[in-house]
TIKOL-244065 format. One record per residue (C-alpha): residue number from 1; residue in one letter; chain; y, z, x. Coordinates in Angstrom, 2 decimals. Example, Ala and Ser with C-alpha at 12.3 -4.5 7.8 and 13.67 -1.06 7.14 Angstrom:
{n: 1, res: a, chain: A, py: -4.50, pz: 7.80, px: 12.30}
{n: 2, res: s, chain: A, py: -1.06, pz: 7.14, px: 13.67}
//
This chain:
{n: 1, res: x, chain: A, py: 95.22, pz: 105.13, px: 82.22}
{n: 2, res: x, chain: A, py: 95.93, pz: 108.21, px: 79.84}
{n: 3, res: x, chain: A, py: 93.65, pz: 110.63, px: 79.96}
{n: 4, res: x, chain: A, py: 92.71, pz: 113.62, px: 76.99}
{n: 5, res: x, chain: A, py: 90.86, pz: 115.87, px: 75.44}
{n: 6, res: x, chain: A, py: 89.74, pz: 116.95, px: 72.33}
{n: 7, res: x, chain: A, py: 89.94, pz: 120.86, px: 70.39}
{n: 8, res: x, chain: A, py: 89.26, pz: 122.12, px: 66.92}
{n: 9, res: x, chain: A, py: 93.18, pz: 123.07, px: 66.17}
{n: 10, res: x, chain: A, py: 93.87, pz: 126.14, px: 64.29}
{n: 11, res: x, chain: A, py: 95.49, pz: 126.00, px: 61.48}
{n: 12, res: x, chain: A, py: 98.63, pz: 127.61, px: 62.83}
{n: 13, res: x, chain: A, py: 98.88, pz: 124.52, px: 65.10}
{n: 14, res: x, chain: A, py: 98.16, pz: 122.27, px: 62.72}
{n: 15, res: x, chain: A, py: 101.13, pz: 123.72, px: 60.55}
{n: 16, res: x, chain: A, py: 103.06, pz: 124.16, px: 63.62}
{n: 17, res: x, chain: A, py: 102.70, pz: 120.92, px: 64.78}
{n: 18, res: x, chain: A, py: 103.35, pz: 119.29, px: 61.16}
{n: 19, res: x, chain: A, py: 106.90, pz: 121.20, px: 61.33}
{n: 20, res: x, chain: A, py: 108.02, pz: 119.69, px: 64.64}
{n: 21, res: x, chain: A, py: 106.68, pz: 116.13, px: 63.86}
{n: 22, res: x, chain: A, py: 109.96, pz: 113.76, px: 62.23}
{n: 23, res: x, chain: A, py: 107.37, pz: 111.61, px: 60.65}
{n: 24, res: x, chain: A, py: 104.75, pz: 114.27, px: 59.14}
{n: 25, res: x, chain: A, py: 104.83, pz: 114.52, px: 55.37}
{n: 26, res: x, chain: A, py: 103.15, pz: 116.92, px: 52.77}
{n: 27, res: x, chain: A, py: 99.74, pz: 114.60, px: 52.71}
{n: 28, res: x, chain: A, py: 99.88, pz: 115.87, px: 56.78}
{n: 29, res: x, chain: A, py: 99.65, pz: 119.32, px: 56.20}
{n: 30, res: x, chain: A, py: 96.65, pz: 122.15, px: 55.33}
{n: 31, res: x, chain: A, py: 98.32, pz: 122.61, px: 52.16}
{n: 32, res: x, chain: A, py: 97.31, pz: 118.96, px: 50.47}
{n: 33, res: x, chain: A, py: 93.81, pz: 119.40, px: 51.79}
{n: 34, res: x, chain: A, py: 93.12, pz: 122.67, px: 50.54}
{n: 35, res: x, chain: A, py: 94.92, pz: 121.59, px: 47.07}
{n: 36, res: x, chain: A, py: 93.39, pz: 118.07, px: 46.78}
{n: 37, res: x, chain: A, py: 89.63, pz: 118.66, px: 48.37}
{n: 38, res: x, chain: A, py: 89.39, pz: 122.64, px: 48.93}
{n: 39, res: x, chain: A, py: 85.51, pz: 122.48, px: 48.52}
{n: 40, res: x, chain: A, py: 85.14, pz: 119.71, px: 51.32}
{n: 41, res: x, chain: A, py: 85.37, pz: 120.37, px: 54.98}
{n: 42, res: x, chain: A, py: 88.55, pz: 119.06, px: 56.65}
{n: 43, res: x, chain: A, py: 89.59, pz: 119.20, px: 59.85}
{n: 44, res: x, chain: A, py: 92.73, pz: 118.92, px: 62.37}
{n: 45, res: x, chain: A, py: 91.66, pz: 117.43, px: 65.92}
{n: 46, res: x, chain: A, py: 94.44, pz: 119.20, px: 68.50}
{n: 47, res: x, chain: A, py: 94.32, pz: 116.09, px: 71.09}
{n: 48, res: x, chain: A, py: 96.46, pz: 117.18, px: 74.36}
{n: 49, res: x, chain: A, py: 97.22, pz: 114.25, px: 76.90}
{n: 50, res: x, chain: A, py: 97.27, pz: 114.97, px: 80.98}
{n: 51, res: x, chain: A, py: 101.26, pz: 113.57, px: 80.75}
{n: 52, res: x, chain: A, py: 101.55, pz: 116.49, px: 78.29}
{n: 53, res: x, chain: A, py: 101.66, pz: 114.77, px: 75.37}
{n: 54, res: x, chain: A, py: 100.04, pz: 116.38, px: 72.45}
{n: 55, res: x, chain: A, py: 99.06, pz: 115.54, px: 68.92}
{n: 56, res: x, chain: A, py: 97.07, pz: 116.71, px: 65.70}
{n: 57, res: x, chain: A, py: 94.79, pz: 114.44, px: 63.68}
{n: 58, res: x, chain: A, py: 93.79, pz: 116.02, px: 60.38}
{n: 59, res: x, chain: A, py: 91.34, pz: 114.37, px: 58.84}
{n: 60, res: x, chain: A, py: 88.88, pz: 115.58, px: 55.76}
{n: 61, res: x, chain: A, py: 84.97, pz: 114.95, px: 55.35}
{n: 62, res: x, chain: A, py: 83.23, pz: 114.27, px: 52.51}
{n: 63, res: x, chain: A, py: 79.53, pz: 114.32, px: 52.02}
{n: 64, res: x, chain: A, py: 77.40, pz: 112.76, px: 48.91}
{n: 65, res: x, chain: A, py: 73.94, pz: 111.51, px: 48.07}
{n: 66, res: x, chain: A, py: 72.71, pz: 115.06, px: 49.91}
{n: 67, res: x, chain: A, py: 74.96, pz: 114.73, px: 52.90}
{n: 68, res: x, chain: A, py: 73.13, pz: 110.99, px: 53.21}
{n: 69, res: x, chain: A, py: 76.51, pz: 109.26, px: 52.63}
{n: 70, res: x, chain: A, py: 79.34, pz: 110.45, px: 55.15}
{n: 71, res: x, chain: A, py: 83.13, pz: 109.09, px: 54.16}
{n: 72, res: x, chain: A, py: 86.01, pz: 110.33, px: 56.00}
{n: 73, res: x, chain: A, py: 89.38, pz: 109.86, px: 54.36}
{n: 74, res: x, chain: A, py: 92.90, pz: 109.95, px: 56.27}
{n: 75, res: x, chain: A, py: 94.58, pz: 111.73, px: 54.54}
{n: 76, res: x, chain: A, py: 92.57, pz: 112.15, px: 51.27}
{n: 77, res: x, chain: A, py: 93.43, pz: 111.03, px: 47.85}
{n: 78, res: x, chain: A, py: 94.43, pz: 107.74, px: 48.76}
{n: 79, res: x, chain: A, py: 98.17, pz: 109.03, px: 50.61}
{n: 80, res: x, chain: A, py: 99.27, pz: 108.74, px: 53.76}
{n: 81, res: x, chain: A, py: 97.49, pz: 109.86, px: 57.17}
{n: 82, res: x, chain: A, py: 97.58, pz: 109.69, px: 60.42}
{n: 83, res: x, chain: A, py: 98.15, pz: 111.73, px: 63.09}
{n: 84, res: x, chain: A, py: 101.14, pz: 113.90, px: 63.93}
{n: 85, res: x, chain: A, py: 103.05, pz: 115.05, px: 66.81}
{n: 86, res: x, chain: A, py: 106.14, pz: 116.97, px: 67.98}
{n: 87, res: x, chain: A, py: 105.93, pz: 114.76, px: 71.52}
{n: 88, res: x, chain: A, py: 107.49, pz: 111.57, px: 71.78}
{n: 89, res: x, chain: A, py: 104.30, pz: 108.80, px: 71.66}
{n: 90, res: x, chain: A, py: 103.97, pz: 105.60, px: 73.79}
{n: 91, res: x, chain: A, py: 101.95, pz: 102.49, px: 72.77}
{n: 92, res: x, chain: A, py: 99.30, pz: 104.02, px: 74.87}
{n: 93, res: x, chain: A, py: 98.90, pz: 107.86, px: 73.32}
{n: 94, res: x, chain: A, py: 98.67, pz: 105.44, px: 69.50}
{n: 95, res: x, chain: A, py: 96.02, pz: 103.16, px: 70.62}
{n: 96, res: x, chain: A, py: 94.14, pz: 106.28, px: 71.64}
{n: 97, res: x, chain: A, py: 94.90, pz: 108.64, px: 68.79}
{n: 98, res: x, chain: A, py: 94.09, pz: 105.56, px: 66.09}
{n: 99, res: x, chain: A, py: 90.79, pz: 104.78, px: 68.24}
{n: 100, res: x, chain: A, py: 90.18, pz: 108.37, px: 67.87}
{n: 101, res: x, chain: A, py: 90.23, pz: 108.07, px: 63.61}
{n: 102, res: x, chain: A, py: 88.67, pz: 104.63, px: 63.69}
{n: 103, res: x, chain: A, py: 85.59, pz: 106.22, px: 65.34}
{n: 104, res: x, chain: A, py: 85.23, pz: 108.10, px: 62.37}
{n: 105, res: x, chain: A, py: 82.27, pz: 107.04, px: 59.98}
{n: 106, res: x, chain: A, py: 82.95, pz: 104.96, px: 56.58}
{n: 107, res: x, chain: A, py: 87.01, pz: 105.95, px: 57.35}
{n: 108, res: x, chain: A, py: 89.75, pz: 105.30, px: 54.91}
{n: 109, res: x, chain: A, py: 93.08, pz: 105.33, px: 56.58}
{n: 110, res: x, chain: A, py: 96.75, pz: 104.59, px: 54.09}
{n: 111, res: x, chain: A, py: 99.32, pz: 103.61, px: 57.57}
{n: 112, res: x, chain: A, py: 102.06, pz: 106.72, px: 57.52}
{n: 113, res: x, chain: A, py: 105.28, pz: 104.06, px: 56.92}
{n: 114, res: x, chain: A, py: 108.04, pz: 106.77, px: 58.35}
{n: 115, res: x, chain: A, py: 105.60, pz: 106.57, px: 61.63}
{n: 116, res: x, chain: A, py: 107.07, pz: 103.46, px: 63.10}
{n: 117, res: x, chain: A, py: 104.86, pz: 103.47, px: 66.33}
{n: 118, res: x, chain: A, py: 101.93, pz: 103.33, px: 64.10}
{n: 119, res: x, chain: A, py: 102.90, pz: 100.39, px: 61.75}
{n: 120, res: x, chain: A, py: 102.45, pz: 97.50, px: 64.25}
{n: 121, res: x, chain: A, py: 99.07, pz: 98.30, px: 65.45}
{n: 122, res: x, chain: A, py: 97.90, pz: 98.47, px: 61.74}
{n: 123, res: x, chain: A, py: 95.87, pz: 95.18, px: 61.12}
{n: 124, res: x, chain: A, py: 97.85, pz: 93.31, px: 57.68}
{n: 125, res: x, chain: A, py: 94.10, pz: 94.83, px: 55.78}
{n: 126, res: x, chain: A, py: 96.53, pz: 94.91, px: 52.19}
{n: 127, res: x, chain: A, py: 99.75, pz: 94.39, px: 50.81}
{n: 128, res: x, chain: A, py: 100.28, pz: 97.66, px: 50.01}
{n: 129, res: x, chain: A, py: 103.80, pz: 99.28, px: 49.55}
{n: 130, res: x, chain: A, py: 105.61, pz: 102.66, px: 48.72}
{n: 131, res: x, chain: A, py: 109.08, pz: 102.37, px: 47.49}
{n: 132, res: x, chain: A, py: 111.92, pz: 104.70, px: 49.15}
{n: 133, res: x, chain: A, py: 115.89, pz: 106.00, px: 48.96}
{n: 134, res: x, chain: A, py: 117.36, pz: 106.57, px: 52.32}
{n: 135, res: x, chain: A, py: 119.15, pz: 109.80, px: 51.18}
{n: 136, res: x, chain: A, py: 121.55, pz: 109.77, px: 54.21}
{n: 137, res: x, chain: A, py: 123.53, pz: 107.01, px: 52.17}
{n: 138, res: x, chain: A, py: 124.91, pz: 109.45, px: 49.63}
{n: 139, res: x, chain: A, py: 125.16, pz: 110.33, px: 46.49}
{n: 140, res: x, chain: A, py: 128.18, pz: 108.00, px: 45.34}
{n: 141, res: x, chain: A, py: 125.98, pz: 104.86, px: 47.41}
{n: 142, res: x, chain: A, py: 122.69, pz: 105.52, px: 45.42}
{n: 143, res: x, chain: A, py: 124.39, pz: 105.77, px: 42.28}
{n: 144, res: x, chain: A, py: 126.15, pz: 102.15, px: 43.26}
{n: 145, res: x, chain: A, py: 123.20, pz: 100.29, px: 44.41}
{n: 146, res: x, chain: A, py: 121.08, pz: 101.18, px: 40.93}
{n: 147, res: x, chain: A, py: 120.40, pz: 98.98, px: 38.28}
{n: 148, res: x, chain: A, py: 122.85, pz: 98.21, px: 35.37}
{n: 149, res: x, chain: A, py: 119.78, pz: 99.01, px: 32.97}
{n: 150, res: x, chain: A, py: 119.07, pz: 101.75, px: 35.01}
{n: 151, res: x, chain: A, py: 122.38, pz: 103.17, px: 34.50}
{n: 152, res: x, chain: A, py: 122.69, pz: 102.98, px: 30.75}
{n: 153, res: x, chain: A, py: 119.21, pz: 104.65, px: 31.08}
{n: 154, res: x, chain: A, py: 120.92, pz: 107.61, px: 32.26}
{n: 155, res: x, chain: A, py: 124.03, pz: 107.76, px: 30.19}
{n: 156, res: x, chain: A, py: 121.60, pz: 107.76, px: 27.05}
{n: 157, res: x, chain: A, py: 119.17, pz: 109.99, px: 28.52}
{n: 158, res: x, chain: A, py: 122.40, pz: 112.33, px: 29.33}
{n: 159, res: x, chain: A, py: 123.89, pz: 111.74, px: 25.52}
{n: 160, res: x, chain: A, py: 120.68, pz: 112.34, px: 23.57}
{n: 161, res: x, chain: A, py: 120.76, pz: 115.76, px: 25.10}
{n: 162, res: x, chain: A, py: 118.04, pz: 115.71, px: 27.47}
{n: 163, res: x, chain: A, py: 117.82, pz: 117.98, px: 30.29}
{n: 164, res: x, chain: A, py: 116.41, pz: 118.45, px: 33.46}
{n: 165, res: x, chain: A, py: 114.95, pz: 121.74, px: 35.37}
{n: 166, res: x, chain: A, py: 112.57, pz: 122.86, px: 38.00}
{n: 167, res: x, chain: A, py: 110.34, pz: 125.23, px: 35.81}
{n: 168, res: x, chain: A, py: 107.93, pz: 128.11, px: 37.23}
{n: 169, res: x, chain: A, py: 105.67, pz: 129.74, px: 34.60}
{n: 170, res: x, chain: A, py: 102.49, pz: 128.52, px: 34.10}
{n: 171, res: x, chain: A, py: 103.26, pz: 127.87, px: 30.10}
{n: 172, res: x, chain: A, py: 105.41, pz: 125.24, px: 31.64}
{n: 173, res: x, chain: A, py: 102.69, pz: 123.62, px: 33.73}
{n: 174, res: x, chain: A, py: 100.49, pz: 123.60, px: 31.12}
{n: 175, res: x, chain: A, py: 103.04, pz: 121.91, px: 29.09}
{n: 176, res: x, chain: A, py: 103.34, pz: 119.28, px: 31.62}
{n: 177, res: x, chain: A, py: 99.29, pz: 118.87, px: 31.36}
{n: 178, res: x, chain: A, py: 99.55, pz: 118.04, px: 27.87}
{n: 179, res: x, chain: A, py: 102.42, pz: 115.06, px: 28.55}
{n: 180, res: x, chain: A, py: 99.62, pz: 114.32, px: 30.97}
{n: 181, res: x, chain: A, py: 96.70, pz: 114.00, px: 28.66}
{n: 182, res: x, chain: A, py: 98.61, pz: 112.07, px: 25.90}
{n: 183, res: x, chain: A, py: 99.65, pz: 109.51, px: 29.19}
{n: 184, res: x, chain: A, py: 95.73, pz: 109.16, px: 29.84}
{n: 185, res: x, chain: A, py: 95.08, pz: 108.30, px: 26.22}
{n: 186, res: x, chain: A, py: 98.23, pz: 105.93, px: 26.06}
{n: 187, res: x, chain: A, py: 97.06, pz: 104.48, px: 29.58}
{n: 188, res: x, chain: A, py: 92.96, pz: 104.12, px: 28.20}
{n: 189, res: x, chain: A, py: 94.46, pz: 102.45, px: 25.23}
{n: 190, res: x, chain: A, py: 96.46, pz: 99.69, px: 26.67}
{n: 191, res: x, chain: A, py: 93.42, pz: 98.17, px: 28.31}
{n: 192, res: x, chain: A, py: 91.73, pz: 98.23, px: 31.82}
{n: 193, res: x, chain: A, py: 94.89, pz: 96.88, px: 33.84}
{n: 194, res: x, chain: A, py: 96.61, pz: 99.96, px: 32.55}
{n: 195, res: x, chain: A, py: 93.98, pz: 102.91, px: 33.44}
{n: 196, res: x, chain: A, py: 94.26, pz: 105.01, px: 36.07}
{n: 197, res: x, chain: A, py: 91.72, pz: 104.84, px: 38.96}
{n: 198, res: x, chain: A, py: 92.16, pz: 108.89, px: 39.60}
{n: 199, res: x, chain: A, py: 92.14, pz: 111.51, px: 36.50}
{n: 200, res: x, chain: A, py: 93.03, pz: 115.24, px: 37.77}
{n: 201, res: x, chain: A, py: 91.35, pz: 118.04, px: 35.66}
{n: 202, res: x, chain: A, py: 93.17, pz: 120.95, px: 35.07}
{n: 203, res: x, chain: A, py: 92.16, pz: 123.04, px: 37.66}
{n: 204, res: x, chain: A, py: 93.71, pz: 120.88, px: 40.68}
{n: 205, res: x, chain: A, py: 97.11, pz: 122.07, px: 38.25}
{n: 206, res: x, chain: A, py: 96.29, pz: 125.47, px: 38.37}
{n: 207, res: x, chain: A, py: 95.27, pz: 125.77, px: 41.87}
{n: 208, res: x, chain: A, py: 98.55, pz: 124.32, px: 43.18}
{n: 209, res: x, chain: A, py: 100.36, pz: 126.74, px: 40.63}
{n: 210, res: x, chain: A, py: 98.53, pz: 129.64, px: 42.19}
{n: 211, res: x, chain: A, py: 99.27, pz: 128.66, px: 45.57}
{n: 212, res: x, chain: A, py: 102.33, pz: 127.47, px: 46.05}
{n: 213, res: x, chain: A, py: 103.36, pz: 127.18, px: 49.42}
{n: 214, res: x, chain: A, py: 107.43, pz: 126.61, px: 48.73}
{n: 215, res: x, chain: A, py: 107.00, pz: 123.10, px: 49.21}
{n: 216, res: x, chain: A, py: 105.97, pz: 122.16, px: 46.02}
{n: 217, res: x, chain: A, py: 108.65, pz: 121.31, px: 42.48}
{n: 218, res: x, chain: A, py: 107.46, pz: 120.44, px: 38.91}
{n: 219, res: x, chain: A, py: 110.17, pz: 118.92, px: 37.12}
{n: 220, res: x, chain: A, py: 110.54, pz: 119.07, px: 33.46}
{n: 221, res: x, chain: A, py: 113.01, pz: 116.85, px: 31.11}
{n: 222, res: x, chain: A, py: 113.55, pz: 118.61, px: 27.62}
{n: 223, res: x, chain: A, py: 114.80, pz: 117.87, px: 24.11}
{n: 224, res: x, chain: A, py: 115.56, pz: 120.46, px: 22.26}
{n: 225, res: x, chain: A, py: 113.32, pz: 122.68, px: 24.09}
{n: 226, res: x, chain: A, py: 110.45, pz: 120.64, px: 23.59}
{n: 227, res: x, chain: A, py: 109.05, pz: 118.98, px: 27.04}
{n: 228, res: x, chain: A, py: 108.97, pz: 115.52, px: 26.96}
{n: 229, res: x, chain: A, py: 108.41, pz: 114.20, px: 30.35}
{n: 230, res: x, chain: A, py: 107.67, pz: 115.96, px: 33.88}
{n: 231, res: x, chain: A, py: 107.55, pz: 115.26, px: 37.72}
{n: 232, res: x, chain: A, py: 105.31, pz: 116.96, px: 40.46}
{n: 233, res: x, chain: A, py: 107.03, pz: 116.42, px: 43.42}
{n: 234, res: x, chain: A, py: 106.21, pz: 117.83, px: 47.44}
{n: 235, res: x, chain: A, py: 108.80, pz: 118.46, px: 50.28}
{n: 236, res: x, chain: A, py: 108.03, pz: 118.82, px: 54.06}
{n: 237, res: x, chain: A, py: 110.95, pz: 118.02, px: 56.89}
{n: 238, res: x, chain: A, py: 112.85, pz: 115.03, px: 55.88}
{n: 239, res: x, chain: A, py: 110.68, pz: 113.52, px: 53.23}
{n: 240, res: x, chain: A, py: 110.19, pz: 114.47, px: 49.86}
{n: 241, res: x, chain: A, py: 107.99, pz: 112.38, px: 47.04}
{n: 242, res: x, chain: A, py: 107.17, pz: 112.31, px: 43.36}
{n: 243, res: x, chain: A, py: 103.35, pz: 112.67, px: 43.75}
{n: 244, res: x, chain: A, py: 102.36, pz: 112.84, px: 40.01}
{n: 245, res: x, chain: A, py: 104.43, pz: 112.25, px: 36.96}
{n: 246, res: x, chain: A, py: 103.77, pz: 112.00, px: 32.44}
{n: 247, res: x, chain: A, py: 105.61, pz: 111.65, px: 29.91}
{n: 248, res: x, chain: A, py: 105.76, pz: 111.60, px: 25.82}
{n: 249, res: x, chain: A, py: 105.47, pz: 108.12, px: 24.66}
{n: 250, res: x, chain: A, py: 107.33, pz: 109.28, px: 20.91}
{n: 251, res: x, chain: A, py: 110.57, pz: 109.94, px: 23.28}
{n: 252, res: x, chain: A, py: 110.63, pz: 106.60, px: 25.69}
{n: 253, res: x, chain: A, py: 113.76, pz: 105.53, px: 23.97}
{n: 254, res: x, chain: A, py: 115.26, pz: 108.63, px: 25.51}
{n: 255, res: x, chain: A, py: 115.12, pz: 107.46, px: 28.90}
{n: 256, res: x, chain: A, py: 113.89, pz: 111.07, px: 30.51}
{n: 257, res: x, chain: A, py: 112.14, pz: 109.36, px: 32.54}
{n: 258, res: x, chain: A, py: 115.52, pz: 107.86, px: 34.33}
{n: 259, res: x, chain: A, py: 117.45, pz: 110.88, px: 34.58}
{n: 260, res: x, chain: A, py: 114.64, pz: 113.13, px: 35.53}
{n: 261, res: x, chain: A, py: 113.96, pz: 111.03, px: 38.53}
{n: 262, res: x, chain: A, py: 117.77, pz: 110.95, px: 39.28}
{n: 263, res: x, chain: A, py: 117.76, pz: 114.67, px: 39.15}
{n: 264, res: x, chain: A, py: 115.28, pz: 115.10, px: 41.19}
{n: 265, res: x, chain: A, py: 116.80, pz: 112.22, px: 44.15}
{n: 266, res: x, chain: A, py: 119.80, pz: 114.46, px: 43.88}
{n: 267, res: x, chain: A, py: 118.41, pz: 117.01, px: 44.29}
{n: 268, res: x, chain: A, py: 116.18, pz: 116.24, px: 47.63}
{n: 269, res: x, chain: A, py: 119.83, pz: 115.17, px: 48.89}
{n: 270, res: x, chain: A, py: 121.78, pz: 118.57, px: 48.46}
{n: 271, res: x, chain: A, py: 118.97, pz: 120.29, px: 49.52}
{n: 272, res: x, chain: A, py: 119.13, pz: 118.27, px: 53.08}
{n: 273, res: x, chain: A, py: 116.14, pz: 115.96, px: 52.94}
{n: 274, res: x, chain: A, py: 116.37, pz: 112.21, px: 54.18}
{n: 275, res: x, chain: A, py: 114.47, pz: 110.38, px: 52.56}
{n: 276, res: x, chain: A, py: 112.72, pz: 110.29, px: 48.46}
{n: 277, res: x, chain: A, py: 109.33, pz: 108.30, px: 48.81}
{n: 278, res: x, chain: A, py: 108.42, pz: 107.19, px: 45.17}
{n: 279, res: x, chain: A, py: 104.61, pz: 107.39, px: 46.14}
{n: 280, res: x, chain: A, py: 102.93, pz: 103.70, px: 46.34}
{n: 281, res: x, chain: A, py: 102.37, pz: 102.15, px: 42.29}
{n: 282, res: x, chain: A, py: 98.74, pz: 101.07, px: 42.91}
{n: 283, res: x, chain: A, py: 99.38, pz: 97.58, px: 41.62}
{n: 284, res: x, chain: A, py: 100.71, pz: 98.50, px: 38.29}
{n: 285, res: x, chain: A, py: 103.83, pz: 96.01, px: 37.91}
{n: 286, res: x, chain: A, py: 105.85, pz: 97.83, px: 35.34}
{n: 287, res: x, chain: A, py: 106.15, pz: 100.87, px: 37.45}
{n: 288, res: x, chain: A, py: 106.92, pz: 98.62, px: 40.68}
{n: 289, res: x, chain: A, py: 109.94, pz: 97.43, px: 38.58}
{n: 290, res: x, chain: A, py: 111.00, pz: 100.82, px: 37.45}
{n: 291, res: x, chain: A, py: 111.05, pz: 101.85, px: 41.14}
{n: 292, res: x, chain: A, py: 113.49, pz: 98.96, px: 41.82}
{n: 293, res: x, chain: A, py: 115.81, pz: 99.73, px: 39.69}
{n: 294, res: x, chain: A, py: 116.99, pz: 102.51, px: 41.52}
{n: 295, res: x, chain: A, py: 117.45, pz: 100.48, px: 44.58}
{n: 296, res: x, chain: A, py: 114.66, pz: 101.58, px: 46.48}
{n: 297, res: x, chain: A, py: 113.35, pz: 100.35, px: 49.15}
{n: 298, res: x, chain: A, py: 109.99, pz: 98.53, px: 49.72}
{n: 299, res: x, chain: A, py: 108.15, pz: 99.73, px: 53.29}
{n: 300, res: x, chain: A, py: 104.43, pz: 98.51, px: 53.41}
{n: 301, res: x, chain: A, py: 101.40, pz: 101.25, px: 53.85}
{n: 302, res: x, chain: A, py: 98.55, pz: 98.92, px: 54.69}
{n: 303, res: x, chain: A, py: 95.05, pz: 100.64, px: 54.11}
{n: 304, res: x, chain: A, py: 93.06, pz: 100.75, px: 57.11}
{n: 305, res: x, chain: A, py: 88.76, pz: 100.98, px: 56.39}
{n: 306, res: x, chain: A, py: 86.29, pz: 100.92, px: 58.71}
{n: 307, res: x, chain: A, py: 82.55, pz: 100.74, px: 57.23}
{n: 308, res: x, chain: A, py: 78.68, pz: 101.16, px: 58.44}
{n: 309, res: x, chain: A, py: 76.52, pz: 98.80, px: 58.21}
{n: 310, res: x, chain: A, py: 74.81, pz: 101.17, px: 55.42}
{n: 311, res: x, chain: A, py: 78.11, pz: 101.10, px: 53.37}
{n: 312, res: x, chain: A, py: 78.86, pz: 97.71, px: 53.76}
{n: 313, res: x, chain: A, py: 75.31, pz: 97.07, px: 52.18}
{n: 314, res: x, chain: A, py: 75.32, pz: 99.22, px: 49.26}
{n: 315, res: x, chain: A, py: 79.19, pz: 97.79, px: 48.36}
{n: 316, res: x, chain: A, py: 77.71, pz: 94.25, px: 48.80}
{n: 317, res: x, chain: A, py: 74.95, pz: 95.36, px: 46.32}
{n: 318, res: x, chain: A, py: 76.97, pz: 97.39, px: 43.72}
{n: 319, res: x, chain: A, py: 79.38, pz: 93.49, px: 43.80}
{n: 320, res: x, chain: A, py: 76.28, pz: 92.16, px: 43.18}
{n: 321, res: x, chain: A, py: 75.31, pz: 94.23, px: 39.80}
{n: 322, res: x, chain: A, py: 79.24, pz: 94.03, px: 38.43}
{n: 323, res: x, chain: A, py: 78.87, pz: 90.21, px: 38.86}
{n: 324, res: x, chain: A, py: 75.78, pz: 90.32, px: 36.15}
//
C-alpha cells in the first residue's frame, strides 16, 4: 500500500506544479483564488508519495456565522478542482488524493473533465456538463463542423461591421461592466429561470484588471466604436475558457456574440492551446444550444458534496421554510 505525507506547499510549488500538470487549468492556480476569494484563506496541500509520486491539492476555506459554519470549496466559484500533478497517477495515488479532499468539512468538489483518472471514481452526484472544441482539429475542421445558423451568424456579424479585439485600458473594462449590468437587468426581467445564481460587483473587475497575471483576455465586439458585447476569457497550458461574458440586447440581431466567440476559438488555436472549454451553462437551455452550434463537445463535470450532519440539518430546515 502507498504510503504519503502531507506539507503546506508554497506558492512557487503550487504554480510550479500547475505548469507541469497536462490537466491543470486556470481554476487550479493561485491566481483564481486570490481573484475570486482574496479575503478567504486558501490553501495548496503539497502531498509527496514514497514511489515518488507527488501532487498539489489547492483547496480554499470559507468561514461564516463567526467561523461556526466551515465550507470548503474545490476549486471555488463553482469551477473545476481537484488536484494537480506533474507525475504520472495510478488508481491508487487518486483514491488517496480524492480521500484526502473528501475529508474536508461541508466540501464542494466540480470533477476536473480534462483529468481522465479522476472522472471514473466520481460518483454520477449530477448531470452536469461543460461544452469543448478540440483545437488540434484545425481551423478549416471547426469552421466545417459548425452550425448552418451559426455560420450566417458570422457572415452578418462580419457584414454589419462588427469587430473583434483584445482591449487593455480600464475604460474598456468598465465598458464591458456596463454590457454586464444591462445583461443582469435583461436576465432579472425575463423571470426566475433566467437569473443568474452569481452577480460579480465591480471590484472582482478591477482586481483582475490590476493584477493581471498574462493569463487573462477580455474580448470586446464593436460597432462603430461603440461596445456591444464582451468575453473574459483565462489561459493556462493547453486549455483556455470563456469564464464570463455580456452583451447589448439593442444589437442581438448583429450576431457579436457569434463572431466574438469565433475570434476568440481562433485565437486560442494560433496561439498553441488545445483545447476552448465554453465553461459549464448552469442549466440555462438557450445557452446549451448556442454552445452546440459550434460543434462543441459535451464532457460531464459531476459535482461532488460531502456534508455534516450540522449542514445537512440546517439545508433540511431552510427546504422546509421555502416549501411554506
Amino acid at each position: 500500500m502507498l504510503k504519503y505525507n502531507c506539507a503546506q506547499a508554497s506558492r512557487d510549488e503550487w504554480i510550479a506544479t500547475a505548469e507541469t500538470c497536462p490537466y491543470a487549468t486556470y481554476f487550479h492556480t493561485p491566481y483564481w483564488y486570490e481573484l475570486i476569494v482574496p479575503k478567504q484563506k486558501h490553501r495548496a496541500l503539497s502531498v509527496r508519495f514514497d514511489d515518488g509520486a507527488s501532487a498539489v491539492v489547492p483547496f480554499a476555506e470559507i468561514r461564516r456565522a463567526g467561523g461556526l459554519l466551515v465550507d470548503h470549496f474545490s476549486s471555488p466559484g463553482g469551477n473545476y478542482g481537484g488536484w494537480i500533478s506533474g507525475s504520472v497517477l495510478n488508481e491508487e495515488h487518486v483514491k488517496i488524493l480524492l480521500g484526502i479532499l473528501m475529508s474536508k468539512k461541508n466540501l464542494t468538489f466540480r470533477v476536473n473533465p480534462f483529468d481522465k483518472s479522476a472522472l471514473p471514481l466520481a460518483p454520477p452526484a449530477s448531470e452536469e456538463f461543460t461544452h469543448t472544441l478540440d483545437l488540434t482539429l484545425g481551423e478549416e475542421e471547426l469552421y466545417r463542423r459548425t452550425s448552418r445558423c451559426h455560420k450566417r451568424g458570422l457572415r452578418r456579424a462580419a457584414g454589419e461591421g462588427v469587430t473583434v479585439e483584445p482591449v487593455s485600458s480600464w475604460e474598456d473594462w468598465e465598458r464591458y461592466y456596463r454590457l454586464y449590468e444591462s445583461s443582469l437587468a435583461r436576465w432579472r426581467a425575463g423571470g426566475p429561470e433566467l437569473r443568474t445564481r452569481n452577480v460579480y460587483p465591480m471590484e472582482l473587475f478591477r482586481r483582475l484588471y490590476e493584477n493581471m497575471s498574462g493569463h487573462e483576455i477580455l474580448w470586446l465586439a464593436r460597432k462603430g466604436g461603440e461596445a456591444v458585447a464582451g468575453l473574459l476569457c483565462f489561459y493556462w497550458g493547453r486549455h483556455s475558457v470563456s469564464w464570463h461574458g455580456a452583451a447589448s440586447a439593442e444589437f442581438f440581431d448583429l450576431r457579436p456574440n457569434n463572431i466574438l466567440y469565433w475570434e476568440a476559438i481562433i485565437d486560442a488555436l494560433r496561439k498553441g492551446y488545445e483545447i476552448f472549454d465554453f465553461n459549464p451553462s448552469g442549466g440555462y437551455g438557450g445557452v446549451e444550444s448556442f454552445k452546440d452550434r459550434f460543434g462543441a463537445e459535451r464532457l460531464p463535470t459531476p459535482i461532488i458534496t460531502a456534508r455534516s450532519p450540522l449542514r445537512r440539518t440546517i439545508a433540511r430546515l431552510r427546504g422546509m421554510g421555502k416549501g411554506r
